[in-house]
C-alpha positions as CSV (number, residue, x, y, z in Angstrom):
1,X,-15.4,-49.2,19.8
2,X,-14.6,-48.0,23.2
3,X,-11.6,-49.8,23.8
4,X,-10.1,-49.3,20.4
5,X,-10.8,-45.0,20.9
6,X,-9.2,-45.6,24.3
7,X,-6.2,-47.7,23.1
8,X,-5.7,-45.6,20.5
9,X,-5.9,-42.4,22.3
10,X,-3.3,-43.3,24.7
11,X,-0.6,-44.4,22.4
12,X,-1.1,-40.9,21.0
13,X,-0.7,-39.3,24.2
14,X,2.2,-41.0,25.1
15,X,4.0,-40.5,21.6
16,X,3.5,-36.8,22.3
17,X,5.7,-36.9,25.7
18,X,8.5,-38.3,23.7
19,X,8.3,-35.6,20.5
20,X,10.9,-33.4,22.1
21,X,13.0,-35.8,22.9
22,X,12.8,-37.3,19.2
23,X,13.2,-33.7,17.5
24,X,16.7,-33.3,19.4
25,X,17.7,-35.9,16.7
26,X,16.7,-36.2,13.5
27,X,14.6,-33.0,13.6
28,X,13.5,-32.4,10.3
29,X,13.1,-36.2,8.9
30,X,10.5,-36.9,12.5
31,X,9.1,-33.3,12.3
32,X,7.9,-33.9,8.6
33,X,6.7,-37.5,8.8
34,X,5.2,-37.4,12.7
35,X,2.0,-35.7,11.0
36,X,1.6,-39.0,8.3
37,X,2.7,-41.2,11.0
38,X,0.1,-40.4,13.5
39,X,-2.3,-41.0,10.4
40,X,-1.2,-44.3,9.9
41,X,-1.4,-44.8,13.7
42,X,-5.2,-44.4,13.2
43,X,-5.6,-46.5,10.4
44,X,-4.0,-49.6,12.2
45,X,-6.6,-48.6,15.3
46,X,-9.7,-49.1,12.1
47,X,-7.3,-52.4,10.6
48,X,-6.4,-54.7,13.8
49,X,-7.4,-55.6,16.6
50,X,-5.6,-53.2,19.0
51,X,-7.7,-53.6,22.5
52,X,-5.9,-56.4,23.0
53,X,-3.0,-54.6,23.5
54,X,-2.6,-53.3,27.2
55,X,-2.2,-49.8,28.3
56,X,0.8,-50.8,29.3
57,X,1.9,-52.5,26.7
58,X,0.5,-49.4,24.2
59,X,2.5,-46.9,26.2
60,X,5.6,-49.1,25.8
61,X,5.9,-49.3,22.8
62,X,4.6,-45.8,21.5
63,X,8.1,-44.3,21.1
64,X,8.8,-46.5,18.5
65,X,5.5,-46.9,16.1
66,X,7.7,-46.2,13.2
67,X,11.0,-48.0,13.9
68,X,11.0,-50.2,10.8
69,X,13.0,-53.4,11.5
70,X,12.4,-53.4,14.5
71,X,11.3,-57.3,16.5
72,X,8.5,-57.5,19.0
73,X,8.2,-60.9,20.8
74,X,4.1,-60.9,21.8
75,X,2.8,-63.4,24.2
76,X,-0.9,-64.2,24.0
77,X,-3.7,-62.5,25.8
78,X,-3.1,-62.7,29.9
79,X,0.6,-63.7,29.5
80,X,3.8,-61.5,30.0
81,X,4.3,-58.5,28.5
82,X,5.8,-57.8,24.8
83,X,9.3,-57.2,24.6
84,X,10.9,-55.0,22.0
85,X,14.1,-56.0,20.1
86,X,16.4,-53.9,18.5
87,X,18.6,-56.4,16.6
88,X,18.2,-60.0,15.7
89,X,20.7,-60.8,18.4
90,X,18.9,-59.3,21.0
91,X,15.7,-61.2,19.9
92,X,17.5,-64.5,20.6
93,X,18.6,-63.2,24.1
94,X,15.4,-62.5,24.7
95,X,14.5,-66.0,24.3
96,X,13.6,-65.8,20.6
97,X,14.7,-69.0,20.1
98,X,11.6,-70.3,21.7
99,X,9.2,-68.8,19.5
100,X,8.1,-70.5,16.4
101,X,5.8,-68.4,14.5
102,X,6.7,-65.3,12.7
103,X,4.1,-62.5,11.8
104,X,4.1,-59.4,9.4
105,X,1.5,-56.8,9.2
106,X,0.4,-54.5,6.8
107,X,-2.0,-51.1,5.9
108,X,-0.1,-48.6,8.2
109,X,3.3,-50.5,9.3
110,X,2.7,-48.7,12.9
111,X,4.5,-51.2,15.8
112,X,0.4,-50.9,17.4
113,X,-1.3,-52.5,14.6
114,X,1.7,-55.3,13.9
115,X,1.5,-56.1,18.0
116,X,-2.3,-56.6,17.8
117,X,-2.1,-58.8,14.6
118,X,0.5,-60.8,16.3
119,X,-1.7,-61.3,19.3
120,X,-4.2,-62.0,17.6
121,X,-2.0,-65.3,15.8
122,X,-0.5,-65.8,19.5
123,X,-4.0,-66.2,20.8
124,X,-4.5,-69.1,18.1
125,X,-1.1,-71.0,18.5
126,X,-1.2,-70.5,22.0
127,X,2.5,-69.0,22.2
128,X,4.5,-66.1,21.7
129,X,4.8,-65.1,18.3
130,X,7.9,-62.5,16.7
131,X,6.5,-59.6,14.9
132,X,8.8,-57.1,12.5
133,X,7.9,-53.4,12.4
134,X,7.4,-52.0,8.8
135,X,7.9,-48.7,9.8
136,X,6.6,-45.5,8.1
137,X,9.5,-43.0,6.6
138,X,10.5,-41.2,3.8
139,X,10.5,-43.7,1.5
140,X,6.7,-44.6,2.1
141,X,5.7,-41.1,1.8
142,X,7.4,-41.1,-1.6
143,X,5.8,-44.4,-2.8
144,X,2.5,-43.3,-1.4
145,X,2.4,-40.4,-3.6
146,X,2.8,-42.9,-6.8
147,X,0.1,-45.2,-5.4
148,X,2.4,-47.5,-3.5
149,X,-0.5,-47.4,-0.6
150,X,-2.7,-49.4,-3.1
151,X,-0.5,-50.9,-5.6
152,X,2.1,-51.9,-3.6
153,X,2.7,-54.9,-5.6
154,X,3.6,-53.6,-8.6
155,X,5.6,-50.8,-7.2
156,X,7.5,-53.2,-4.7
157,X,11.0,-52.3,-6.2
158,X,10.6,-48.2,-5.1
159,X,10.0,-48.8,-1.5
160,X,13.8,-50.3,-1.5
161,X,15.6,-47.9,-3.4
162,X,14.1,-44.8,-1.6
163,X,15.1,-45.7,1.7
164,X,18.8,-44.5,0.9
165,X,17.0,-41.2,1.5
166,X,15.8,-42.6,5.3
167,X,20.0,-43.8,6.0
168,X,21.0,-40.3,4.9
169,X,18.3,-38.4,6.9
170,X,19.3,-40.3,10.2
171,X,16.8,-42.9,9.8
172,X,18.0,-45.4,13.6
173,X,19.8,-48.2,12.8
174,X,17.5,-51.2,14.1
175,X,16.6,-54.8,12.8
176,X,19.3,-55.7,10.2
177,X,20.2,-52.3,9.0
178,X,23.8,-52.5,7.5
179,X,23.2,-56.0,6.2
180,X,23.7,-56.2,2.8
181,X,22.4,-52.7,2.0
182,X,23.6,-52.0,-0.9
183,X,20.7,-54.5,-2.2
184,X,17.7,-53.8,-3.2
185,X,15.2,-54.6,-0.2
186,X,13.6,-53.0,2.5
187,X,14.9,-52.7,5.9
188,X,11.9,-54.8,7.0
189,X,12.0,-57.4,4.3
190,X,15.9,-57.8,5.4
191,X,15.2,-58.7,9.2
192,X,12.9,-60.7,8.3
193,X,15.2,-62.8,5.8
194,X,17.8,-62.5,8.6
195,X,15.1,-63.8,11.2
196,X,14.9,-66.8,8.8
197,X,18.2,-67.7,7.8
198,X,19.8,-67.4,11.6
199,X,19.9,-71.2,12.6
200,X,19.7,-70.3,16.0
201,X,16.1,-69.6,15.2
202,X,13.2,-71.8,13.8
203,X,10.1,-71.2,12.9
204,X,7.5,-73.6,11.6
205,X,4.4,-70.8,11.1
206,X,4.8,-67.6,8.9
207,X,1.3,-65.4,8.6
208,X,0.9,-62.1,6.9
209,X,-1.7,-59.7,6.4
210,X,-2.0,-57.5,3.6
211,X,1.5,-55.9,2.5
212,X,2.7,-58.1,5.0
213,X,2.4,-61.3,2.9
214,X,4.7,-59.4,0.1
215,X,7.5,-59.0,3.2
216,X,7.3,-62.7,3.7
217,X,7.4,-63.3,0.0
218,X,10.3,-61.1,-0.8
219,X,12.4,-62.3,2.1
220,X,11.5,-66.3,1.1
221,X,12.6,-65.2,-2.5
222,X,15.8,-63.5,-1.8
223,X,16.9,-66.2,0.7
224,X,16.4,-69.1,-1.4
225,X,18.3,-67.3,-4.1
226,X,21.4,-67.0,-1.6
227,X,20.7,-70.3,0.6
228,X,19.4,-73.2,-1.0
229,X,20.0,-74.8,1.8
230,X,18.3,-73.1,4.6
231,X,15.2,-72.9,2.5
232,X,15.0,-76.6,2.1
233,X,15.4,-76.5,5.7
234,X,12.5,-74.3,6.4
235,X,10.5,-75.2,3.7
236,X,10.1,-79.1,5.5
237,X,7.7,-78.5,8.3
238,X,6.6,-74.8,7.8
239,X,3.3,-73.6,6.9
240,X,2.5,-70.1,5.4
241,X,-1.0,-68.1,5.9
242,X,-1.8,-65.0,3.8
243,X,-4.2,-63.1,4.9
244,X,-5.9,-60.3,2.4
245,X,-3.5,-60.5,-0.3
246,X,-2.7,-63.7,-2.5
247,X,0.7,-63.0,-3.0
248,X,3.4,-65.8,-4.7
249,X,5.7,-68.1,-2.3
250,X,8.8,-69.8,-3.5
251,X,8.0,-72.9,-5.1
252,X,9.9,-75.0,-2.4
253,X,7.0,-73.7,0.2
254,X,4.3,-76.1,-0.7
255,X,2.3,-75.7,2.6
256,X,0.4,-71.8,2.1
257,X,-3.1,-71.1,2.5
258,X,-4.3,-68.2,1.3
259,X,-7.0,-66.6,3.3
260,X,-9.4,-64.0,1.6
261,X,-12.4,-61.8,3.0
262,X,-15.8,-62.5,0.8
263,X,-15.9,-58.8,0.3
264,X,-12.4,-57.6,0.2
265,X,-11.9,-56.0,-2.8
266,X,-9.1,-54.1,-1.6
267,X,-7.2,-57.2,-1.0
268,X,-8.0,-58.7,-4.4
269,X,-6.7,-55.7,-6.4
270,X,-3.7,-56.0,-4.5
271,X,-3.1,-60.1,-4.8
272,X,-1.9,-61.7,-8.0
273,X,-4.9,-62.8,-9.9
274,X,-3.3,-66.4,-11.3
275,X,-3.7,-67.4,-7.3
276,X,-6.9,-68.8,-5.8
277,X,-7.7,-68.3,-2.8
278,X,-8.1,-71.1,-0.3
279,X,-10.3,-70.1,2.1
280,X,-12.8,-67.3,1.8
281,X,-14.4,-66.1,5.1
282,X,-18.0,-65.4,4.8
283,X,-19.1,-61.6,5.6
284,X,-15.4,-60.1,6.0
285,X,-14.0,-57.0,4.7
286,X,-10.0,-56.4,4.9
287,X,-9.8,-55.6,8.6
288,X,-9.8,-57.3,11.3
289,X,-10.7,-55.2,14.1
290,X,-13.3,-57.5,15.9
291,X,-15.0,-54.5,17.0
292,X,-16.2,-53.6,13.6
293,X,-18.7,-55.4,11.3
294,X,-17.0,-57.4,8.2
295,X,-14.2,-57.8,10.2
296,X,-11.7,-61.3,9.5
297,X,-11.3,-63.2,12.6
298,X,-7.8,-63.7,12.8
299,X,-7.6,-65.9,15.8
300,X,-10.8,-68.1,14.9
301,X,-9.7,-68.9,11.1
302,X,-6.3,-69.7,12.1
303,X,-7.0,-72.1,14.8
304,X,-9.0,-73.5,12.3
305,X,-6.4,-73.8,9.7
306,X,-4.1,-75.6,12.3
307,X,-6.4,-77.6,13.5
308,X,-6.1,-79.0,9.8
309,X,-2.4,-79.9,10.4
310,X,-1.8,-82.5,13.8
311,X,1.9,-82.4,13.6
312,X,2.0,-78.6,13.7
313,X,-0.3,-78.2,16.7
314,X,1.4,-81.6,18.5
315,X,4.7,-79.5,19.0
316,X,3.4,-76.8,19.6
317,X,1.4,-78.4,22.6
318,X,4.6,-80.4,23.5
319,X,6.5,-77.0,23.8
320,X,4.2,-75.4,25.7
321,X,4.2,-77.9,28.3
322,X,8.0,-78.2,29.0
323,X,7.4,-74.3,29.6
324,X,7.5,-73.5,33.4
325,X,6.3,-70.2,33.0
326,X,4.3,-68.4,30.6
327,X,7.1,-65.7,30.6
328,X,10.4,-66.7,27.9
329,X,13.0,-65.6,30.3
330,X,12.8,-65.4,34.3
331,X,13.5,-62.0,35.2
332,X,16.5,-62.8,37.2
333,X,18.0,-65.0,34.4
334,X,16.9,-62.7,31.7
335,X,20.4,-61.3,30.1
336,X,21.5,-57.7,29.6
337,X,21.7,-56.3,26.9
338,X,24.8,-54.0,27.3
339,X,23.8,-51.1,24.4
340,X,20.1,-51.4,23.8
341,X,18.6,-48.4,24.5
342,X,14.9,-50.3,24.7
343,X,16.4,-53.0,27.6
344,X,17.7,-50.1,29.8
345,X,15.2,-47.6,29.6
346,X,12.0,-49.1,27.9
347,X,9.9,-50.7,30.9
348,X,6.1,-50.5,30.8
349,X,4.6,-47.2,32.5
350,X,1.9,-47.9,35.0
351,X,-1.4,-47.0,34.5
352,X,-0.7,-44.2,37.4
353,X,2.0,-42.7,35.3
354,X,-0.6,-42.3,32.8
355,X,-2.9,-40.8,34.9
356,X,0.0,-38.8,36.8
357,X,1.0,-37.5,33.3
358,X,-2.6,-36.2,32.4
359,X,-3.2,-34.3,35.8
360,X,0.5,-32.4,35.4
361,X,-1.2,-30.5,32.2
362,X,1.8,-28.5,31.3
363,X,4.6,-30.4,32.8
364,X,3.4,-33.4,30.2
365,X,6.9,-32.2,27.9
366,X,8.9,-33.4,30.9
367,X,7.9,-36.7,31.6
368,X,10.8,-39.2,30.7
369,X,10.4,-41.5,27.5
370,X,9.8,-44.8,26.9
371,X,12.5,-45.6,24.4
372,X,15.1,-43.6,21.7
373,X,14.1,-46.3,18.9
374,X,13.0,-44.0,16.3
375,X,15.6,-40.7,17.8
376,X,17.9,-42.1,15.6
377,X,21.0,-40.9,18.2
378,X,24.3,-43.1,16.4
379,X,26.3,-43.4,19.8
380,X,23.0,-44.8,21.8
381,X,21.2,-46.9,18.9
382,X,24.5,-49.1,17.8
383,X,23.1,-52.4,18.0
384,X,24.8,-54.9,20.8
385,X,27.6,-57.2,19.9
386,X,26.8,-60.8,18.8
387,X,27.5,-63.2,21.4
C-alpha cells in the first residue's frame, strides 16, 4: 500500500499548489466541490491501480482530476509519458489516430483513477490506450444526493440534465462541450460518441469499468440512432469488455464480454439483471487496485480475453512493429497546438520540483501550475481550431 499512499499523497499536494490559481476563476463552483473532489480522489487511490502512474505523470495531471471530457492518451508501463487532450482535435494531433483502444472508468471519475485503469488495459494490448475524464461537478453532487453514486443506472437521465448548472457556473469547456448540447447526455458520454464517430479515428477495443461501461453504452446508443452507418462500421471488428457492471450494448455490437468479480455485489446491483455475465474471476471484489486483496486483475483477464481473438491481437502486433519509437509523436515533429493551455504550459514536474516544493514550506502557494483545465478561464480554455 506504500506506493498507492505515496501516489496518492502527491497528487494531493500538487492539486493544492494550483487551488489559488483555480479560485481566481470559477471561485465558488471549485471552492464548493474541491472538498467532494479530493474524496473522490481517494476513492479512485482504494478503486485502481494508481502506482502505476509516475510521479510525474501524477503531478501532471493533478490540476485537472475533475475536467470531465477531457482525453488522456496512456502508453503502457516504461513507455512515454501520458499526454492530456483538451479537444478531440488535439487528440488526433497528438497522434490519436494510432491508438486503437478506448477506455472509460468509473467510482470517482478523478483523471488519476481513469489513467491507472487505462494503464492497466495498455499493459495488456501492449499500446497506448485513450481514456475520457468523467469529471466530478455539480451535477454529480446533485445525483449523489438521490443515490446516483449507487444507482446510477436508473438515474442515468439526471446526471445530463443537471450539468446545465456546471455550463452556467463556469464549468471549462473541454472534450466536446458545445456539441450538440442542448441533448440530453453527459459531457463525457458526448466525447466519447465524438471519439467514435470521427473517421479519422478507429478503434477496435472499447473496455469499461463500473459507471464506465454505461458511458460506453449511452454513447454506442446515441450514435447508432444518428449514424447507422458508422456503427456498422465499428461494430465489424470491435470488441467490448465490461468490467463490474453488465450493462446493455447496441444490438449491432455482437463481440462484448462481460467481466464480473465472484464477490462483487456492488457491481451486480448496479448491472441489468437479464445479462449474464461471461466471465466471473474467482476471489475479486469491485476494485482493482492490485495492492489490495479481492482485487480484479485488469491486465491479466484482459490479455486473456484477447488471447481468445487472433485477428485482434495480429494487428495489434503488426502495429506495434511498424512503430519506431515507443513514443506516438517525435518531439521535434510533434505539432503545436496554438490555444491549448495543457500543450503550452502542462509538462511533467521533476521529481526535484517536488521535493523543491516541499522544502519552500510557505512559498508552496507560489509555485507555478501544471495546467488551467479545470480554471475554467473562457479566453485561455477555447478549444483549438480543427485542422
Amino acid at each position: 500500500m506504500f506506493q498507492t499512499a505515496f501516489t496518492l499523497s502527491l497528487t494531493q499536494f500538487a492539486r493544492t499548489l494550483s487551488l489559488p490559481e483555480r479560485l481566481q476563476r470559477s471561485p465558488g463552483r471549485n471552492l464548493a466541490l474541491e472538498g467532494l473532489r479530493q474524496r473522490n480522489l481517494a476513492l479512485d487511490a482504494l478503486f485502481y491501480d494508481i502506482k502505476v502512474i509516475t510521479p510525474e505523470e501524477a503531478f501532471y495531471i493533478s490540476d485537472s482530476l475533475a475536467a470531465e471530457g477531457a482525453i488522456m492518451i496512456v502508453p503502457p508501463s516504461g513507455g512515454a509519458a501520458i499526454r492530456l487532450c483538451e479537444t478531440v482535435d488535439e487528440f488526433v494531433m497528438r497522434g490519436g489516430d494510432r491508438v486503437r483502444a478506448l477506455a472509460v472508468a468509473g467510482i470517482g471519475g478523478s483523471a488519476l483513477g481513469a489513467a491507472a485503469f487505462a494503464r492497466n488495459v495498455a499493459d495488456a494490448v501492449q499500446g497506448p490506450v485513450a481514456v475520457v475524464v468523467s469529471g466530478y461537478g455539480i451535477a454529480d453532487a446533485i445525483t449523489e444526493t438521490f443515490g446516483g453514486l449507487f444507482f446510477f443506472g436508473h438515474l442515468r437521465g439526471l446526471r445530463p440534465f443537471l450539468e446545465t448548472l456546471d455550463d452556467l457556473a463556469g464549468r471549462p469547456k473541454v472534450g466536446a462541450h458545445g456539441k450538440e448540447s442542448a441533448s440530453r447526455t453527459s459531457l463525457d458520454t458526448r466525447t466519447v460518441r465524438a471519439l467514435l464517430a470521427d473517421s479519422r479515428l478507429s478503434f477496435d477495443l472499447l473496455v469499461g469499468h463500473s459507471k464506465g461501461n454505461l458511458v460506453l453504452s449511452a454513447a454506442l446508443h446515441d450514435l447508432s440512432r444518428q449514424a447507422a452507418t458508422r456503427v456498422a462500421t465499428l461494430a465489424a471488428d470491435m470488441k467490448i469488455v465490461t468490467i463490474g457492471a453488465r450493462i446493455a450494448m447496441p444490438t449491432a455490437f455482437t463481440d462484448v464480454v462481460d467481466v464480473m468479480g465472484a464477490w462483487d455485489w456492488f457491481g451486480e446491483i448496479n448491472s441489468r439483471p437479464f445479462l449474464d455475465a461471461d466471465r466471473h474471476v474467482p476471489h475479486a471484489w469491485h476494485h482493482t487496485n492490485t495492492e489490495l486483496n479481492g482485487h480484479l486483475p485488469v491486465t491479466a483477464t484482459l490479455r486473456e480475453i484477447l488471447a481468445e481473438q487472433p485477428s485482434l491481437a495480429k494487428r495489434q502486433a503488426e502495429e506495434r512493429g511498424s512503430e519506431t519509437s515507443r513514443d506516438l509523436l517525435p518531439a521535434a515533429a510533434e505539432p503545436a497546438v496554438q490555444s491549448s493551455p495543457i500543450s503550452v504550459k502542462s509538462q511533467p514536474a521533476t521529481i526535484e520540483k517536488v521535493k523543491q516544493a516541499f522544502a519552500a514550506g510557505a512559498g508552496v502557494a507560489t509555485a507555478p501550475s501544471t495546467s488551467q483545465i479545470e480554471t475554467g478561464s473562457p479566453e485561455e480554455l477555447q478549444p483549438p481550431k480543427p485542422h
